[in-house]
C-alpha positions in Angstrom: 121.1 -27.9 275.6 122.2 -24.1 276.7 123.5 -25.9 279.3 125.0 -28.7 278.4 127.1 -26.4 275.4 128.1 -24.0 278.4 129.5 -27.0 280.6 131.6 -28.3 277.3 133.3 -24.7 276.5 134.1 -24.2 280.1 135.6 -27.5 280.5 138.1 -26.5 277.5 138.4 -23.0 278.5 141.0 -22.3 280.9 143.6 -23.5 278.5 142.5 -21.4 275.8 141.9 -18.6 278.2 145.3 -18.4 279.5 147.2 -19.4 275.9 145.0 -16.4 273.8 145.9 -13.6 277.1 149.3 -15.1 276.2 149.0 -13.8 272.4 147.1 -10.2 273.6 150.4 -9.5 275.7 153.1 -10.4 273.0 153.8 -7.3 271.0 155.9 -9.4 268.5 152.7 -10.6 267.4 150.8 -8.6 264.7 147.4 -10.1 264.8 145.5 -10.5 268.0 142.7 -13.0 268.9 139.0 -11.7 269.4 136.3 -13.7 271.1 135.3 -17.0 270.6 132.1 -17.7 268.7 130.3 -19.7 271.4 126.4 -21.1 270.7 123.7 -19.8 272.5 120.5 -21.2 271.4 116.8 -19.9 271.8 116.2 -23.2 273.2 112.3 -23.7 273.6 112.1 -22.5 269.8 115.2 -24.6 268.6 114.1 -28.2 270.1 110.5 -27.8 269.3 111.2 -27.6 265.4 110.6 -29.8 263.0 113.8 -29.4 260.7 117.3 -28.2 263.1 120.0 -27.1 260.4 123.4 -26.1 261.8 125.1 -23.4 258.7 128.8 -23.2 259.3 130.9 -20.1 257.8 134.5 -19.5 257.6 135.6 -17.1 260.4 134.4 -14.2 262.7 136.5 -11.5 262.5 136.1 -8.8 265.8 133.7 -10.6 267.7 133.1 -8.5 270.6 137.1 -6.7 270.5 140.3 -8.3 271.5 139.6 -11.6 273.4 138.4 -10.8 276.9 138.1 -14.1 278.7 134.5 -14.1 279.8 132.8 -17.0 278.4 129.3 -15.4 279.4 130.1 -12.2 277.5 130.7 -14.4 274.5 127.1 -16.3 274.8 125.5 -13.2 275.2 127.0 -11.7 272.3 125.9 -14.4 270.0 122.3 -14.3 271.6 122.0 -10.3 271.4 123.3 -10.7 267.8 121.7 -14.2 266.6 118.5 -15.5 267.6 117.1 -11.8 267.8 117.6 -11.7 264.0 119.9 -8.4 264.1 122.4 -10.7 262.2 120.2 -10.3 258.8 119.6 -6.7 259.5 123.4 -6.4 259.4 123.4 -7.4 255.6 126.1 -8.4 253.5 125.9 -11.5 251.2 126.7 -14.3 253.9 123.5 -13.2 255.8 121.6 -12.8 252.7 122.9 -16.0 251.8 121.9 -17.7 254.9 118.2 -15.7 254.5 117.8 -17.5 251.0 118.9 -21.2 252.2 116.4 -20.7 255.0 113.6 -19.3 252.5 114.1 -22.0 249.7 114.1 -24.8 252.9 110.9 -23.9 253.7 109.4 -23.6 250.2 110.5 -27.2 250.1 108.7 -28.2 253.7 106.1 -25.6 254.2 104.2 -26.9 256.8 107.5 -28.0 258.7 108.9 -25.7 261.2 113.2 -24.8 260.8 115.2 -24.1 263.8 118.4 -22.8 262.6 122.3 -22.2 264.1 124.8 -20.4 263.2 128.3 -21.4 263.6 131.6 -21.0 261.8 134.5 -23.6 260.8 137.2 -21.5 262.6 135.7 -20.5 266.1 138.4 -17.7 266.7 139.5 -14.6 264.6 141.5 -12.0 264.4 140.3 -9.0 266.1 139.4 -5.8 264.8 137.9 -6.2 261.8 141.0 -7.9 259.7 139.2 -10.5 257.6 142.9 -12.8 257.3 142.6 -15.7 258.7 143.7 -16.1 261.8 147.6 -16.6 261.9 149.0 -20.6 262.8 149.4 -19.2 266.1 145.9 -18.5 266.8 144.2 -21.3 265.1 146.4 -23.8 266.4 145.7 -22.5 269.6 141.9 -23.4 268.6 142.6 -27.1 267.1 144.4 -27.6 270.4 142.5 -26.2 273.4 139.3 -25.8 272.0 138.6 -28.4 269.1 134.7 -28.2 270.5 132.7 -28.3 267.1 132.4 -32.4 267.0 131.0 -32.0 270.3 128.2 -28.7 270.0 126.8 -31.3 266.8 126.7 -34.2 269.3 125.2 -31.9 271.9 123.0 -30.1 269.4 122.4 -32.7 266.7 121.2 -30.8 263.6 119.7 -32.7 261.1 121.1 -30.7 258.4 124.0 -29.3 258.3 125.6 -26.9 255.5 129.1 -25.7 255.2 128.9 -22.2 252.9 132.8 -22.2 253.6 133.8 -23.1 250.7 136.7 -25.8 249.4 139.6 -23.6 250.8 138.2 -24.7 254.0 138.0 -28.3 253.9 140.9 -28.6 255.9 139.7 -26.6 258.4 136.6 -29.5 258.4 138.7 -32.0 258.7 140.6 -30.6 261.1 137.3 -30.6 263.0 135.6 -33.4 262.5 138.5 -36.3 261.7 136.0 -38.8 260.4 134.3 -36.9 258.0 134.3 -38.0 254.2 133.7 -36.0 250.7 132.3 -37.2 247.8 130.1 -35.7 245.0 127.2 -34.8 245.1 125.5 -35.2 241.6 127.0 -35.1 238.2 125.5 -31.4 237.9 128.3 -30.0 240.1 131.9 -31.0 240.9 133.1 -31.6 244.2 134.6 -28.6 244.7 130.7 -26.7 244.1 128.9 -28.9 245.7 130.2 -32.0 248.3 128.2 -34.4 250.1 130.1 -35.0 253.7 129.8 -38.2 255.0 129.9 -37.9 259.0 129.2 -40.3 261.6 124.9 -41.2 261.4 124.4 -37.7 259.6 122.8 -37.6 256.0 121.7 -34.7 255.0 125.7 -32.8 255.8 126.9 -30.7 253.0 129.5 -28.2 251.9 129.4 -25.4 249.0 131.1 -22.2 247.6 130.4 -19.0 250.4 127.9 -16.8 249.8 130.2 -14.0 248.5 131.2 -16.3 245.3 127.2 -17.6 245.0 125.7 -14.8 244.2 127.6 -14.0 241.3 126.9 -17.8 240.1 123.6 -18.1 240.6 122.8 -18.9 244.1 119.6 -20.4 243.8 120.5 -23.0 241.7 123.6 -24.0 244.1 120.9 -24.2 246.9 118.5 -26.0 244.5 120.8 -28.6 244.5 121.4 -29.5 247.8 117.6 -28.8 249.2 116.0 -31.0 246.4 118.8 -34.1 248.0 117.5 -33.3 251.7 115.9 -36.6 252.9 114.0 -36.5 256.7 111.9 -39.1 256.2 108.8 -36.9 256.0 
């Protein structure tokens, strides 16, 4: 899988390479692209799991400095930062968020084994540390070199996935994944809470409020929700 998701970036990368460098030497523009988040798995422990969830957020913001057009750096990043669990001793409520999903899943499916991934709607921010989205001329860049996140689910294919983006970001999802659909989920929530995606041969796809605004709701019962409508045929 490692390799299959490092042949699919670098077959979209020159493009974006050379268009994002073109960005880092315009001084008329104010915001500058950092790296790509690219997906390196822990593979062995990923494929052998019984559940694979993909958990999407909105943006990362500084990843690794201004972009510096070394695809490896950005894998190793991820794996240095991700799959060595450094990213939940970092904190914050997104991470925290993620911990509690993760917990609650497996309360639900104790004696099933969760391989998890982290990804994020919009694949490249703004470096250092400005938490704007990334201007038209950075994201569009994305949509049009580097639209890669219908293929890392083909390559990857999660059996859950979970958008904690929240509704602001449905475009951003569409832009994405063009076929995708939203409906509600149950009369408990509208469909701005909590929506059910519809997306390709995926049932178990789903989209709610980011952690930030959860935990001042009542996360738990958000993540209730959606576990208790998880369906693997176990």
């Amino acid at each position: 899988m490692n390799l299959a998701l490092k042949k699919m970036y670098l077959e979209n990368w020159d493009n974006l390479s050379n268009e994002l460098k073109g960005i880092l030497n315009d001084d008329t523009k104010e915001y500058k692209p950092t790296n790509p988040l690219l997906i390196y798995l822990d593979e062995e422990k990923y494929k052998s799991s019984d559940i694979k969830i993909m958990i999407f957020g909105q943006e990362t913001n500084d990843w690794g400095d201004d972009f510096n057009g070394d695809p490896d750096d950005a894998l190793n990043t991820y794996n240095d930062f991700f799959n060595s669990n450094a990213c939940y001793g970092y904190g914050g409520h997104f991470w925290n968020g993620l911990n509690r999903f993760l917990t609650l899943l497996n309360q639900k499916f104790p004696d099933k084994t969760i391989g998890s991934i982290w990804n994020n709607v919009i694949k490249v921010g703004n470096s250092g540390r400005n938490k704007n989205n990334p201007p038209e001329y950075i994201y569009n860049i994305e949509k049009t070199y580097f639209n890669v996140i219908e293929s890392e689910i083909e390559i990857l294919q999660p059996n859950i996935i979970l958008f904690v983006s929240g509704p602001y970001y449905d475009v951003e999802i569409r832009n994405s994944l063009p076929d995708v659909s939203f409906g509600k989920l149950s009369d408990s929530f509208s469909e701005r809470a909590i929506a059910k995606l519809k997306f390709k041969n995926l049932n178990n796809v789903y989209r709610t409020y980011h952690p930030n605004y959860l935990w001042r709701k009542g996360i738990n019962n958000y993540f209730y929700e959606i576990i208790n409508d998880i369906n693997l045929g176990f």
